[in-house]
Structure formats: C-alpha cells, structure tokens
N, CA, C and O atoms as a DFTB+ gen file, in Angstrom:
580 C
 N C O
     1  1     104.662     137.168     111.222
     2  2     105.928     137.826     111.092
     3  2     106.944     136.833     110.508
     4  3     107.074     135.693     110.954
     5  1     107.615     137.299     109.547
     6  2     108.837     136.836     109.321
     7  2     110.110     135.976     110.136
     8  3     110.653     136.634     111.023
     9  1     110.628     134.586     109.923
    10  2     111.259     134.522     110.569
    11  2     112.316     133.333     110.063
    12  3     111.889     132.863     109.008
    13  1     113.400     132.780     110.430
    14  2     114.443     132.272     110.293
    15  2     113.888     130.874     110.498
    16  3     113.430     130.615     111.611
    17  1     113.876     129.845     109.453
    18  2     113.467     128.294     109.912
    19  2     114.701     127.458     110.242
    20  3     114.736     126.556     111.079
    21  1     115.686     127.868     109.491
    22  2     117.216     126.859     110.270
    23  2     118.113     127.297     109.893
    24  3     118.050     128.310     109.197
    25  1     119.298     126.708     110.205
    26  2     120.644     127.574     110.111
    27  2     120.888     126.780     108.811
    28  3     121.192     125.589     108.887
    29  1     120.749     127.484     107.460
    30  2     121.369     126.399     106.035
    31  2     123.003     125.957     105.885
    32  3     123.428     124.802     105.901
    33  1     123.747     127.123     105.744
    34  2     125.193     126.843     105.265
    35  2     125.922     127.982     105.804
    36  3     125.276     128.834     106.414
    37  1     127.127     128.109     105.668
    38  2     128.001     128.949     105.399
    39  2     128.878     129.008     104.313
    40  3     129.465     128.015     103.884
    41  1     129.019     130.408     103.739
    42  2     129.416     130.469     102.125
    43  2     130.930     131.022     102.391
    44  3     131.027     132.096     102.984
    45  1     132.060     130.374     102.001
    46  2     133.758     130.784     102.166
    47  2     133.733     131.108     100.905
    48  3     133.211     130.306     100.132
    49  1     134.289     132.359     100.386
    50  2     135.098     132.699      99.383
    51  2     136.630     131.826      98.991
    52  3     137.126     131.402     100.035
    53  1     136.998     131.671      98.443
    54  2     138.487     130.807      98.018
    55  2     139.196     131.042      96.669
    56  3     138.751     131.093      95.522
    57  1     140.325     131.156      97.122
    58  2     141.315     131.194      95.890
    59  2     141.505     129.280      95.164
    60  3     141.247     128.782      94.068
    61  1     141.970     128.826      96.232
    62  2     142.128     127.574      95.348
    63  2     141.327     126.765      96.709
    64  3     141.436     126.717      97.934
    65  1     140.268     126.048      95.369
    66  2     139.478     125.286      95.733
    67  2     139.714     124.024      96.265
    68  3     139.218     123.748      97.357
    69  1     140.433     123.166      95.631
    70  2     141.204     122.330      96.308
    71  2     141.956     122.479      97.707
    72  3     141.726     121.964      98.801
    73  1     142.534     123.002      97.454
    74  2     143.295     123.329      99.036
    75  2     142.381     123.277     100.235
    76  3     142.516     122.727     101.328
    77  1     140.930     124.370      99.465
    78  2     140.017     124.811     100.927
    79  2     139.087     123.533     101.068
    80  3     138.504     123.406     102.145
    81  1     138.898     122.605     100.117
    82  2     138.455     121.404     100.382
    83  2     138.923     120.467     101.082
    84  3     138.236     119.754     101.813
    85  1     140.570     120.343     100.871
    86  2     141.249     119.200     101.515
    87  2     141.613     119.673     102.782
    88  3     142.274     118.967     103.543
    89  1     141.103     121.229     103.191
    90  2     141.439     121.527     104.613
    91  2     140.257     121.326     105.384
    92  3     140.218     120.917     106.544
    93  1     139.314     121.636     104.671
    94  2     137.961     121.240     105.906
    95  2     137.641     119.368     106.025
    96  3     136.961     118.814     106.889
    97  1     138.399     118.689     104.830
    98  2     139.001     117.082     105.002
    99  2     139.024     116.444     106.019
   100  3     138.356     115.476     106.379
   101  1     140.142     117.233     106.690
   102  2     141.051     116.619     107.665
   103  2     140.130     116.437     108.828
   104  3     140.369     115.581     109.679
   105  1     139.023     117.263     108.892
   106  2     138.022     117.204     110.355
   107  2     136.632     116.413     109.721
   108  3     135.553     116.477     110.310
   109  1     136.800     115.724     108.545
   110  2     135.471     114.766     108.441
   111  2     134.721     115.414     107.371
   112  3     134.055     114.471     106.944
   113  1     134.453     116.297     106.765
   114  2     134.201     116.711     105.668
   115  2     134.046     116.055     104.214
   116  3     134.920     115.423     103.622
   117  1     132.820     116.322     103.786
   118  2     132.959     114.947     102.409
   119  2     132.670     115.901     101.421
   120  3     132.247     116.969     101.864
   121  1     132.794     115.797     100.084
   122  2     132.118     116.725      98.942
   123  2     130.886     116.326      98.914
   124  3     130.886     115.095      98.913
   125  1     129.359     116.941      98.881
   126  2     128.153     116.505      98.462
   127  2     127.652     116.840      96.904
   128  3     126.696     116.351      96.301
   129  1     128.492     117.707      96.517
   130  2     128.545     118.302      95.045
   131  2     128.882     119.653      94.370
   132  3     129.101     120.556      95.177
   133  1     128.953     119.918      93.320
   134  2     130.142     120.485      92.359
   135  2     129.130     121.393      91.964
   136  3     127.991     120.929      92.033
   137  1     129.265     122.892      91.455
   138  2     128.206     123.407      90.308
   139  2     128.794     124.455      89.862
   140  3     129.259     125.268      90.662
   141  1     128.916     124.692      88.150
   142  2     129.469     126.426      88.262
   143  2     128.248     127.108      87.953
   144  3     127.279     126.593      87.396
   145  1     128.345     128.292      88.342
   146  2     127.175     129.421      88.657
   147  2     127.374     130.363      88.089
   148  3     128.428     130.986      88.217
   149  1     126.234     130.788      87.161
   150  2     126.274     132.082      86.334
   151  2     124.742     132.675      85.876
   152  3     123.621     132.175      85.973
   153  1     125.013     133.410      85.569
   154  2     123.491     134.230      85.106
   155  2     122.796     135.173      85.698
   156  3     123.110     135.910      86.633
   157  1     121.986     135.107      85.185
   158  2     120.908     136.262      85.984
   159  2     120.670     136.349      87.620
   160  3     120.674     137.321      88.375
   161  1     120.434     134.736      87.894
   162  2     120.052     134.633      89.037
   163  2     121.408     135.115      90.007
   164  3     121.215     135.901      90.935
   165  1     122.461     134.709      89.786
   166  2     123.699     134.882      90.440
   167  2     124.353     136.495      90.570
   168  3     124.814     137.103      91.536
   169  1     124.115     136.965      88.774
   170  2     124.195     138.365      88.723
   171  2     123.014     138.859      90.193
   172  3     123.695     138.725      91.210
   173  1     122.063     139.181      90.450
   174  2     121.286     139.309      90.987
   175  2     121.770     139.683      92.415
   176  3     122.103     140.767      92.893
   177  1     121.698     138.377      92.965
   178  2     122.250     137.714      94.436
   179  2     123.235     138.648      94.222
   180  3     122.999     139.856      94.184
   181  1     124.278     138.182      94.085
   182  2     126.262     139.053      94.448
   183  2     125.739     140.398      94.138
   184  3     125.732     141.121      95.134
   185  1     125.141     141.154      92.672
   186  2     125.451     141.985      92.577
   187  2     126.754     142.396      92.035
   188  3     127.528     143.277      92.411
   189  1     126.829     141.432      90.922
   190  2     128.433     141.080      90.519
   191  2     127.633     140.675      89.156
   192  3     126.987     139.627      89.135
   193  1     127.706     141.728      87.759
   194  2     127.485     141.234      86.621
   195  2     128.499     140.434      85.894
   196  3     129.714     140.548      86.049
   197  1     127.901     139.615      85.087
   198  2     128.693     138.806      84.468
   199  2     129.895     138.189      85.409
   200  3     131.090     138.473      85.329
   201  1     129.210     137.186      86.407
   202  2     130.219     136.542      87.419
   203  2     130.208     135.286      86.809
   204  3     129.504     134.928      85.865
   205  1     130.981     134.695      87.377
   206  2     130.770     133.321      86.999
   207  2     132.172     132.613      88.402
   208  3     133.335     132.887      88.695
   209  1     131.159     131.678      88.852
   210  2     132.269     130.703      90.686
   211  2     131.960     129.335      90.111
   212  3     131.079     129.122      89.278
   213  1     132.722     128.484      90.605
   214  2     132.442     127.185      90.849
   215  2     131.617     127.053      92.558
   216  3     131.895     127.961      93.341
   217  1     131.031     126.377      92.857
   218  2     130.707     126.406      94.454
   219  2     130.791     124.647      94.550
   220  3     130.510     123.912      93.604
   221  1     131.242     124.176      95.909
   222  2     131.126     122.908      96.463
   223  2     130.948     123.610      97.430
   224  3     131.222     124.713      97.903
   225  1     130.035     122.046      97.744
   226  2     129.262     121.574      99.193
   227  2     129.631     120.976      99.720
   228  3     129.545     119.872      99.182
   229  1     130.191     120.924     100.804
   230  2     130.342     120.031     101.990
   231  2     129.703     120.274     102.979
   232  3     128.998     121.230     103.302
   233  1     130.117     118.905     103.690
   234  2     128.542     118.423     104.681
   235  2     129.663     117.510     105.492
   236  3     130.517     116.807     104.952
   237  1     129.491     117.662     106.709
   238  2     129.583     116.443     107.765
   239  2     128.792     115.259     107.742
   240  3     127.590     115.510     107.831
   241  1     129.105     113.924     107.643
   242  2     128.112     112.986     108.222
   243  2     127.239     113.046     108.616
   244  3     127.391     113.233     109.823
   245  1     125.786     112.986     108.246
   246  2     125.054     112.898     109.037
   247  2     124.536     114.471     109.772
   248  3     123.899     114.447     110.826
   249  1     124.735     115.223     109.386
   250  2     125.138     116.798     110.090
   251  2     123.956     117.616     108.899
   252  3     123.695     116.991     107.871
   253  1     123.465     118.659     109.071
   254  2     122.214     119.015     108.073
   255  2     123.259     120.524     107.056
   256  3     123.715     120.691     105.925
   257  1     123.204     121.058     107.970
   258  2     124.292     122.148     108.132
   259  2     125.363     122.213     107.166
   260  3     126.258     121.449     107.529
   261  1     125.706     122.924     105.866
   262  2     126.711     122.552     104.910
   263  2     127.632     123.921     104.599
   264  3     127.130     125.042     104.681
   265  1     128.808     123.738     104.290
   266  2     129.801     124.554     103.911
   267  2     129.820     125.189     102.353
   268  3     130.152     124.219     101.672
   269  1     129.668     126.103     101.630
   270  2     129.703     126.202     100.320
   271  2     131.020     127.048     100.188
   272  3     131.189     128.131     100.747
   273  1     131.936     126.415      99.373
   274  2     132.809     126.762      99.282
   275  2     132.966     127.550      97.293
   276  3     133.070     126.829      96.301
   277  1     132.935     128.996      97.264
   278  2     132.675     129.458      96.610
   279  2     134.312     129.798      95.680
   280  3     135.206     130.203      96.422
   281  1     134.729     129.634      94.017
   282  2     135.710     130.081      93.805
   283  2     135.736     131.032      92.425
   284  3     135.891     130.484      91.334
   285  1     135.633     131.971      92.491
   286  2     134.854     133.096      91.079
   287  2     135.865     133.032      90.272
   288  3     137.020     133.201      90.661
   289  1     135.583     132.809      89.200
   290  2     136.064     132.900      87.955
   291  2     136.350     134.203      87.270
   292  3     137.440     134.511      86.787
   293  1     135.201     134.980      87.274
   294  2     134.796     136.561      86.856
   295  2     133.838     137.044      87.376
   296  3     132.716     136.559      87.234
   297  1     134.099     138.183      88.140
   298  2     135.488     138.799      88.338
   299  2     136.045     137.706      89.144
   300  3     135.380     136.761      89.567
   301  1     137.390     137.898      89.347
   302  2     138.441     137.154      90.055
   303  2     138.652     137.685      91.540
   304  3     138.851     138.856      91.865
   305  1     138.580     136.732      92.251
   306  2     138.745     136.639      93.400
   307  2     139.663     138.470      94.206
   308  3     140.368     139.062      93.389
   309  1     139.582     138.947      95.261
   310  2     140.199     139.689      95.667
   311  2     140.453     139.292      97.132
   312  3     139.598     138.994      97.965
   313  1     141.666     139.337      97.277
   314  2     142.297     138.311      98.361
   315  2     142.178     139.489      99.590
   316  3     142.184     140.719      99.525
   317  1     142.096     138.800     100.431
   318  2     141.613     139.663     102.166
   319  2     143.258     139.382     102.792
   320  3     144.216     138.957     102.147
   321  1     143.218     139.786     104.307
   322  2     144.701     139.689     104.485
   323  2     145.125     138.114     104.930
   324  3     144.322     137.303     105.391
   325  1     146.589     137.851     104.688
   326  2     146.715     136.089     105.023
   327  2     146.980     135.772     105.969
   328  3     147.215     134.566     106.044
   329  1     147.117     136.621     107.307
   330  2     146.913     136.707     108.595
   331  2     146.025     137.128     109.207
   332  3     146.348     137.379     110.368
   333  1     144.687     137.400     108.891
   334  2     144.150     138.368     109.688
   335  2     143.984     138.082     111.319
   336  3     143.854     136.950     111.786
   337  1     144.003     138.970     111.889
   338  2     143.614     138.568     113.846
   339  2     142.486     138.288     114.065
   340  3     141.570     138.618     113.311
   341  1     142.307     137.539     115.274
   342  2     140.992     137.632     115.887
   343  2     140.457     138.588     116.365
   344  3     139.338     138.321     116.802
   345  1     140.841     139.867     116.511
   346  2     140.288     141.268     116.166
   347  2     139.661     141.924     115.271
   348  3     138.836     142.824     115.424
   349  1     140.247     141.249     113.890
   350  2     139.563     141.612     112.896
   351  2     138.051     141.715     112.795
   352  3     137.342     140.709     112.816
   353  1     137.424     143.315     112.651
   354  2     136.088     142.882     112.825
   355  2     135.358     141.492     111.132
   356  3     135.931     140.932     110.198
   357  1     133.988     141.543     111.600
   358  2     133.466     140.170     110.471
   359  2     133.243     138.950     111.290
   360  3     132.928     138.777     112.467
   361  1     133.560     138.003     110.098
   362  2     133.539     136.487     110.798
   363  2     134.802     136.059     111.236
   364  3     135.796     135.814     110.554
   365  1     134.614     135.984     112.740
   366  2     135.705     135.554     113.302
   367  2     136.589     134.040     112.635
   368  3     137.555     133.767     111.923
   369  1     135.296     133.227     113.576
   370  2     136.110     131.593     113.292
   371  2     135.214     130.901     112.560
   372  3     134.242     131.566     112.201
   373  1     135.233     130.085     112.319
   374  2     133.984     128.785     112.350
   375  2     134.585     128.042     113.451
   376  3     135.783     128.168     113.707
   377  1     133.884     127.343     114.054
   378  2     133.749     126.370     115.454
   379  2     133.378     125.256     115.099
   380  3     132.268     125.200     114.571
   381  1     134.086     124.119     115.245
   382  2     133.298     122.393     115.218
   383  2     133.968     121.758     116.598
   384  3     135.173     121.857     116.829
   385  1     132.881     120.986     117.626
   386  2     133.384     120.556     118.595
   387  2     133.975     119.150     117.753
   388  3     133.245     118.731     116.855
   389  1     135.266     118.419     118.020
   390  2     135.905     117.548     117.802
   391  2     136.233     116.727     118.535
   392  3     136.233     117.067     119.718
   393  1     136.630     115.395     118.234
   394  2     136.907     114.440     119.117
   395  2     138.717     114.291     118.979
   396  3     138.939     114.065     117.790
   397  1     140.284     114.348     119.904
   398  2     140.792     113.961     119.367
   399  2     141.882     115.150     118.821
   400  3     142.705     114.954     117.928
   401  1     141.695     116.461     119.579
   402  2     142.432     117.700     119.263
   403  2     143.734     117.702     118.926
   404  3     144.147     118.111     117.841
   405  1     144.647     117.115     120.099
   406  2     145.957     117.285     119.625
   407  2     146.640     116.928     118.193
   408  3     147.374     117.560     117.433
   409  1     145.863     115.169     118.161
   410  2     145.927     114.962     117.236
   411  2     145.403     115.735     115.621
   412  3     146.042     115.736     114.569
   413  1     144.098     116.320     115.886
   414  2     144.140     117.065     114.482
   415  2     144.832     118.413     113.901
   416  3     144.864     118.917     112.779
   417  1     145.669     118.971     115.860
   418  2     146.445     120.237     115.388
   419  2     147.690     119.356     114.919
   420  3     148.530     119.895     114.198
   421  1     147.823     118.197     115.248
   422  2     149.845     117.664     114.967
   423  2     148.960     117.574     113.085
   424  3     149.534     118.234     112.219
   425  1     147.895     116.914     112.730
   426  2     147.821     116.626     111.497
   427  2     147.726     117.844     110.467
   428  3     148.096     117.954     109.298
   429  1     147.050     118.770     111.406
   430  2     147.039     120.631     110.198
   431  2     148.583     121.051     110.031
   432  3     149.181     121.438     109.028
   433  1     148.961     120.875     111.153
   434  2     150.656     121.010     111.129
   435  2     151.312     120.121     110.385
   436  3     152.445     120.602     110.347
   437  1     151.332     118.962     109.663
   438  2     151.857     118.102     108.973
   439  2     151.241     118.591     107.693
   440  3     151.666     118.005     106.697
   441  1     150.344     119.521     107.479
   442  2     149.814     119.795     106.148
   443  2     150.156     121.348     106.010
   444  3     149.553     122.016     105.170
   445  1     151.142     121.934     106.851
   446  2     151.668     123.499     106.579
   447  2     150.463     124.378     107.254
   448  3     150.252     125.513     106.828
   449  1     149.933     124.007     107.971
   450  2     148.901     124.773     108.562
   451  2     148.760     124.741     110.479
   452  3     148.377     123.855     111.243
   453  1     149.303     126.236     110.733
   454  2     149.707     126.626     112.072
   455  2     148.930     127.125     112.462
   456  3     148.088     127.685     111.761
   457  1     148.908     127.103     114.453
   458  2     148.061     127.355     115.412
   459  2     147.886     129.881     115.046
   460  3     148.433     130.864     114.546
   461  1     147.213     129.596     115.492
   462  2     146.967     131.346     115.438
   463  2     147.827     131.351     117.286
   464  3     148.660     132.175     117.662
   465  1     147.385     130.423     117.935
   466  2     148.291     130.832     119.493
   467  2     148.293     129.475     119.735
   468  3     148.661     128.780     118.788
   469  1     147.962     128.885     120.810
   470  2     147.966     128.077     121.321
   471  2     147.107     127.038     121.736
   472  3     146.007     127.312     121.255
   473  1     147.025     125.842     122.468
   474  2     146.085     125.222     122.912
   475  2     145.682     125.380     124.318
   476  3     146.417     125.056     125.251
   477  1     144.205     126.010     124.495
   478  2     143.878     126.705     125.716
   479  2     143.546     125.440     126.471
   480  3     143.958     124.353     126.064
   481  1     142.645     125.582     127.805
   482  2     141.818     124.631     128.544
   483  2     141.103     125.529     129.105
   484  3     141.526     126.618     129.492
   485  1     139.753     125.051     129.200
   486  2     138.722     126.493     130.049
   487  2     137.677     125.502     131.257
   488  3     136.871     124.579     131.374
   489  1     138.210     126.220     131.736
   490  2     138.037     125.696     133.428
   491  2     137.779     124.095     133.535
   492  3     136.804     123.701     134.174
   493  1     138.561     123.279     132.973
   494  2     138.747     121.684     133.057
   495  2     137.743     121.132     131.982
   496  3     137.801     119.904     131.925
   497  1     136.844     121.689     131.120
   498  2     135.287     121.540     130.668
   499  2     135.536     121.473     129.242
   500  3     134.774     120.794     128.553
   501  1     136.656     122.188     128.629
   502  2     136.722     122.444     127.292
   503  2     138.142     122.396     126.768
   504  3     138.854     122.557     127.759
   505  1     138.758     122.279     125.895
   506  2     140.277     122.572     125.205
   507  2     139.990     123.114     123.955
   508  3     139.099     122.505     123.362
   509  1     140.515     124.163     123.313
   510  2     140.369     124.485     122.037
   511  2     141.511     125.275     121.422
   512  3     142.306     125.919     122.107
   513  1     141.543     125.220     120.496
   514  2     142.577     125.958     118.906
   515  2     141.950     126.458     118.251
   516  3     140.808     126.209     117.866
   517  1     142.797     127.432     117.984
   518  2     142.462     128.081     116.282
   519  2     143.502     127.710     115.398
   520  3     144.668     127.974     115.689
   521  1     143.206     127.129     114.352
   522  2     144.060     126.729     113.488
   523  2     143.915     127.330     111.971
   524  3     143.025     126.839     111.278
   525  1     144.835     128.486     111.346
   526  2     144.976     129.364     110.709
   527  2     144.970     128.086     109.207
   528  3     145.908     127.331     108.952
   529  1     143.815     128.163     108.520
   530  2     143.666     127.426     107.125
   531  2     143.610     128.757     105.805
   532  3     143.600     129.973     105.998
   533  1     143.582     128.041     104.519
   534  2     143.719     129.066     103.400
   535  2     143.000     129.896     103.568
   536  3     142.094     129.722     104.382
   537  1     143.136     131.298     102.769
   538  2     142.535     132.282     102.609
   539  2     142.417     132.955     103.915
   540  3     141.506     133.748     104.148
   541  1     143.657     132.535     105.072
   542  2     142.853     133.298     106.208
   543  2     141.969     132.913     106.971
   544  3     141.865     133.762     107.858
   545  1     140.971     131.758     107.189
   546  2     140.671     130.796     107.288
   547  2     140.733     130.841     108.636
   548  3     141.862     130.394     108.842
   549  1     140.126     131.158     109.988
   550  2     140.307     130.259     111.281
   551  2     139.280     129.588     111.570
   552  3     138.168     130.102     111.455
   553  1     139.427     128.410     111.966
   554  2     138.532     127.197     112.410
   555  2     139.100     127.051     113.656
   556  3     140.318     126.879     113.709
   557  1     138.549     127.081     114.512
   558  2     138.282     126.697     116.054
   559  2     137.848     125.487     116.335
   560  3     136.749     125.101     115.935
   561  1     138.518     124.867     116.934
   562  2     138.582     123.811     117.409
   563  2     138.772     122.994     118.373
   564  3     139.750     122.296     118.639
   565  1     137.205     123.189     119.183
   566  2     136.898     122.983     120.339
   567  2     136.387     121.130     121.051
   568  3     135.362     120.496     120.801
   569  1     137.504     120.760     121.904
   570  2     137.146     119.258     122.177
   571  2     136.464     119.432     123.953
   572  3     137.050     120.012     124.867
   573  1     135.640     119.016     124.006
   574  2     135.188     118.898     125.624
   575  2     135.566     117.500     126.197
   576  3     135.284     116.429     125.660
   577  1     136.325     117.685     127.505
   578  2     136.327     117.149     128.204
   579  2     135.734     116.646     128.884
   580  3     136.252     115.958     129.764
C-alpha cells in the first residue's frame, strides 16, 4: 500500500518575495536556492497554463524540512484577505518551537509586524504567539519552558 515517507516542505504563495524571505529571517532561516519555473511540468502540477513563479527554498540549520516560497509571474498572484482569523478555515499557522520569544515578538514588531492577540502561557509548560507576517501569514511561535 501506498504511503507517505516524510514530511518534504511547505509551499507559501507571495506577493513580494523579499519581504516573505526576510520574515521567515528573523527566526533562523537561510536561502538554500533560487529557480524560476515554467513549462509543461509546472503547467501540469498547478493546472495553471502558461504560468511562470520564481520559488525559494529555505531551510533551517541543520533541519531537513524546507519552506518554498512561491511568487507567479503569470498569471499574477491573487491576494487572499490581509487579516485573515484563526477561524479562517485552511492552513491555520505554521508552528516553530523557538528559543527566546519575547525577544523575537519585540524584533517582528520593530519590522512592522504585529501579534494576532497576545502572548499566552499553557499550564507553566509552554508560551506562544501568533505573529501576523506578509500575505496574511501566521507563524506561531511556540517557546517551552
């Protein structure tokens, strides 16, 4: 039977690529590489003729697990809402446990980028944020105690 061998990536849509790079930055994030994408094979996949994205990779240190950060050329991007809630059905957050929280919400906040609520604590064991990045963007950001 068919089955799942590992968890590869997660693929973000993005308006500006830069931005969504220098935001997943701030938590350790490196570029592993650049590619623009077109053709058959891509037509295919999306289901989007005549597309054409740039995609970067990022990767944590040492971490297997990579981010592809996707930005289409043609057709052009169609923007989702720039608040959405954590209600919103889909993909909620992405989650990285971190070392060092307060400090990386005072640093998203020094880069124009605000809490969705607040900084919780769950039963003495955990502290975490959501911190609202481009495109709508929540990353959770969970430090254990």
């Amino acid at each position: 039977m068919a089955q799942a061998r590992r968890f590869d990536h997660v693929g973000i849509t993005v308006a500006d690529m830069n931005r969504a790079e220098a935001f997943f930055g701030v938590i350790g994030f490196e570029t592993e590489g650049s590619a623009h994408m077109e053709g058959e094979f891509v037509d295919t996949v999306t289901g989007l003729a005549g597309s054409r994205s740039e995609i970067r990779v990022l990767r944590l240190p040492g971490a297997e697990t990579t981010l592809e950060l996707s930005a289409f050329e043609t057709p052009a991007h169609e923007p989702g809402p720039e608040a959405p809630r954590p209600t919103l059905a889909g993909l909620r957050n992405l989650c990285f446990e971190v070392e060092g929280l307060p400090g990386l919400v005072e640093e998203y906040a020094s880069r124009g980028y605000g809490l969705v609520g607040g900084i919780g604590e769950w039963q003495g064991a955990w502290r975490m944020a959501y911190v609202r990045g481009p495109e709508g963007i929540i990353l959770a950001l969970a430090e254990r105690l």
